[in-house]
N, C-alpha and C positions, 0 to 999 in steps of 0.2 A: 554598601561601602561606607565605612566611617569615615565622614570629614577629617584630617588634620585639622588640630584646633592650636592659633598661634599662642607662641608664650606669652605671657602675660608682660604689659609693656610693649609689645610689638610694634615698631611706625613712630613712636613715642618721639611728640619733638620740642618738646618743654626742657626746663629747666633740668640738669643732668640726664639728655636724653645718652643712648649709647651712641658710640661712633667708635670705627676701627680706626687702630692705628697700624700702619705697613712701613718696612725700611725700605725705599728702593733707591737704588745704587743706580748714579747719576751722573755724568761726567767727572769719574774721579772720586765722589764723593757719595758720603750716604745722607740721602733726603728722610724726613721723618712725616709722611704721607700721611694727614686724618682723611679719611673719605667716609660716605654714606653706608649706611648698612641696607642689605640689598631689599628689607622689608620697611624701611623707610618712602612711606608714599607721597611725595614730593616731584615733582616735573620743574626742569629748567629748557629754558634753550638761552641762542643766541644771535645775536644779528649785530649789524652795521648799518646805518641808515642817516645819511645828511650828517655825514660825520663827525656821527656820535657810535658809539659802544652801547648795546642795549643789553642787559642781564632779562629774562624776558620769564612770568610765571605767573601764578594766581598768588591768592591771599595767603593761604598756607604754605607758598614754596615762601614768601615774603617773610612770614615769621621764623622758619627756618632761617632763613640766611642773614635775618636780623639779628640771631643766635650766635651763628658760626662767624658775624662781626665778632660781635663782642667778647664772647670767648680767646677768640685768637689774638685779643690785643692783651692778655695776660698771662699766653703761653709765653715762657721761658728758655725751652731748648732750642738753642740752634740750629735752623737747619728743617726748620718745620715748617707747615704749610697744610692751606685745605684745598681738595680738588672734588670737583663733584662732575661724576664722568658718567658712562653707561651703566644702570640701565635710568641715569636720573635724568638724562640728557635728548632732549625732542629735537626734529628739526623746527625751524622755527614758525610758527604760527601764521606767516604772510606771504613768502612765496616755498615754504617748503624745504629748503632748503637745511642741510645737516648741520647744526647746532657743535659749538665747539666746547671742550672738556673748558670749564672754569676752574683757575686756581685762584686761591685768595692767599697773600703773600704780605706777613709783616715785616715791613721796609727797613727794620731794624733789628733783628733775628734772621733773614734767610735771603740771599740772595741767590737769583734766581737768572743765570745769565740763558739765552737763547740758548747755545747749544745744550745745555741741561734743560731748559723746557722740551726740548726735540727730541732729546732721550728721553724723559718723561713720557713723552706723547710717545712712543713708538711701542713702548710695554703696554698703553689700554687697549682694552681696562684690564686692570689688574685683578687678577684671578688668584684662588685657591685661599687657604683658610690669612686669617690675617694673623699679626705679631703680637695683636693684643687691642683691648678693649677699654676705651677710655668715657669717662665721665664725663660729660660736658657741661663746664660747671657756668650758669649767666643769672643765678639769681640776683644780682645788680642790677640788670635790665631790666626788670619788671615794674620797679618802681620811677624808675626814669623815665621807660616810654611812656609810663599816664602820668609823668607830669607834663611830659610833650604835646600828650592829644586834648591836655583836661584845659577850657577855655579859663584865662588867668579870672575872670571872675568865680568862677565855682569853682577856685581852688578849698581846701579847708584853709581857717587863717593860721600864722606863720609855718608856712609847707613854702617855700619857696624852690621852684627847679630847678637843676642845676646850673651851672653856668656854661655856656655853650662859647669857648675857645678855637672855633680852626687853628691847628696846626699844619700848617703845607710845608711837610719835609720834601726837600727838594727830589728825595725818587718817588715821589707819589706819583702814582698812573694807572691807568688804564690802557691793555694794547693786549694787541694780540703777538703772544710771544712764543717762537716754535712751535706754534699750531694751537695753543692753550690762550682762552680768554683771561689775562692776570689782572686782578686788582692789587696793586701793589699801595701798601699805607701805613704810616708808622702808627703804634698803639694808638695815642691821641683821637688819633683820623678815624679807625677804626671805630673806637668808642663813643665818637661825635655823631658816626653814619649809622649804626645800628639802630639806634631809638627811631630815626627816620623810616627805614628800610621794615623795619618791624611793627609801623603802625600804617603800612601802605593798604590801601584799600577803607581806612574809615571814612577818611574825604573822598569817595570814588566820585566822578562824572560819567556820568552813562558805562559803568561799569568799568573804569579803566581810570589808574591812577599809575601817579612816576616820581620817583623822587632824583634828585640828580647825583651820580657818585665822587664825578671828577672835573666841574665845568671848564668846556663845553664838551669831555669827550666823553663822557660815559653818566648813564642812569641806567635806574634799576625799574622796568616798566611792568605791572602785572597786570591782568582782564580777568572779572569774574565767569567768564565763558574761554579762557586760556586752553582745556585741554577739549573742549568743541574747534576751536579756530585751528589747533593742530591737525585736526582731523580730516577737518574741510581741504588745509592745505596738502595734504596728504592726497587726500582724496582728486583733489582739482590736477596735482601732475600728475597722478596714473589715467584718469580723463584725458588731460590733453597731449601724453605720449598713446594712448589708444589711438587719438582723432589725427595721428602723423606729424605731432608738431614738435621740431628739436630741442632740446633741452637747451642745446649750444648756441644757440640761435640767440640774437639781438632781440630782448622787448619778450622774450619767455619766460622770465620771472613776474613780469606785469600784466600778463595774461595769467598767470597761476593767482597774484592779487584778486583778481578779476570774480576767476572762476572760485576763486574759494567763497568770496563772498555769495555766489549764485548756490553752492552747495549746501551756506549754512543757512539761507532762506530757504530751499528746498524742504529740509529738515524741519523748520520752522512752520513749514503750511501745512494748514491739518487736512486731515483723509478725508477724500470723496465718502458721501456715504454710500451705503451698501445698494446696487442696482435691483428693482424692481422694490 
């Protein structure tokens, strides 16, 4: 049997990586949907935890969405938006749990009220061919994030960074809306948090770095061991719905904590050696 051999570019998530574009018809109106392509090897999930909003991945989902910032704060059409749904979407890495479809929404091109997030959410994922294939154009980015990460003494001399503005348009948020984790941000915002979000993981501490998106409700947290810790949690509820324990139950998320962390030491401990 001859392999399929993917097309050339495949997964690609640089500078004018591909991305579909879908219309889906939304309370009344038609939404202009960029989503992933489904050979895009990227993992997200999502959580809530001491409430904050967590965007949750490795280094490469980080570059990615570092991306689909920036980009999006130059789209033009009304009515547009990114969502990264199944198959890009994990439960989330600590107690398990189903990770929800993120939308990224700029605050001044598309509003996005509840009931149209709930229509949204009720078509994923959205299936069958898409409406068309778009470029995703952020080579701005590239030079911004290293003047973000480059220490101001080794910069080269007159290279100065850019100037770094917050704008806090008053709908900027983070929340979960209709079912969908929305970053909402007007361009500004967008192109302030990209260079952040896109350089997460050079300052790692024991494997795991965070940048904040919306203080105090929302950051963007990734693990260099992200889709191992999926696993584990994965692994630790079908464990402890084997061992009879309810899922509904008080204090079974905090056992699935527990037991994930016992799974990925498991994992971790090398083999007996061979008897006799």
């Amino acid at each position: 049997m001859h392999r399929r051999q993917r097309p050339a570019g495949a997964g690609h998530v640089g500078d004018r990586m591909k991305l579909h574009r879908r219309r889906v018809r939304c309370d009344g109106r038609d939404l202009t949907v960029i989503t992933l392509r489904p050979d895009t090897d990227c993992r997200f999930s999502t959580n809530f935890y001491h409430g904050t909003w967590h965007i949750l991945g490795d280094w490469r989902a980080a570059r990615l969405l570092g991306r689909l910032l920036w980009g999006l704060a130059y789209q033009r059409r009304p009515g547009t938006l990114v969502l990264i749904d199944r198959p890009h979407i994990d439960p989330n890495p600590f107690d398990g749990r189903p990770g929800d479809p993120i939308a990224l929404v700029p605050a001044q091109l598309t509003a996005l009220s509840t009931t149209a997030a709930r229509a949204l959410r009720r078509q994923l994922p959205l299936r069958g061919a898409p409406d068309g294939t778009v470029r995703w154009q952020t080579h701005g980015l590239d030079p911004v994030a290293a003047q973000r990460r480059v220490p101001w003494q080794e910069r080269p001399r007159g290279v100065r960074p850019p100037p770094v503005v917050p704008v806090r348009a008053p709908r900027t948020r983070i929340d979960r809306i209709g079912g969908l984790l929305a970053f909402v941000a007007a361009p500004p915002e967008l192109r302030d948090h990209a260079p952040g979000v896109y350089n997460l993981g050079r300052y790692a501490h024991r494997g795991m770095d965070f940048v904040e998106l919306e203080r105090p409700d929302g950051e963007v947290q990734v693990f260099d061991d992200y889709r191992h810790r999926v696993s584990a949690a994965r692994a630790a509820r079908r464990e402890l719905r084997a061992e009879g324990h309810d899922p509904a139950a008080a204090g079974f998320d905090e056992l699935v904590w527990d037991r994930g962390t016992a799974v990925r030491r498991r994992a971790l401990r090398p083999l007996a050696p061979p008897a006799g």
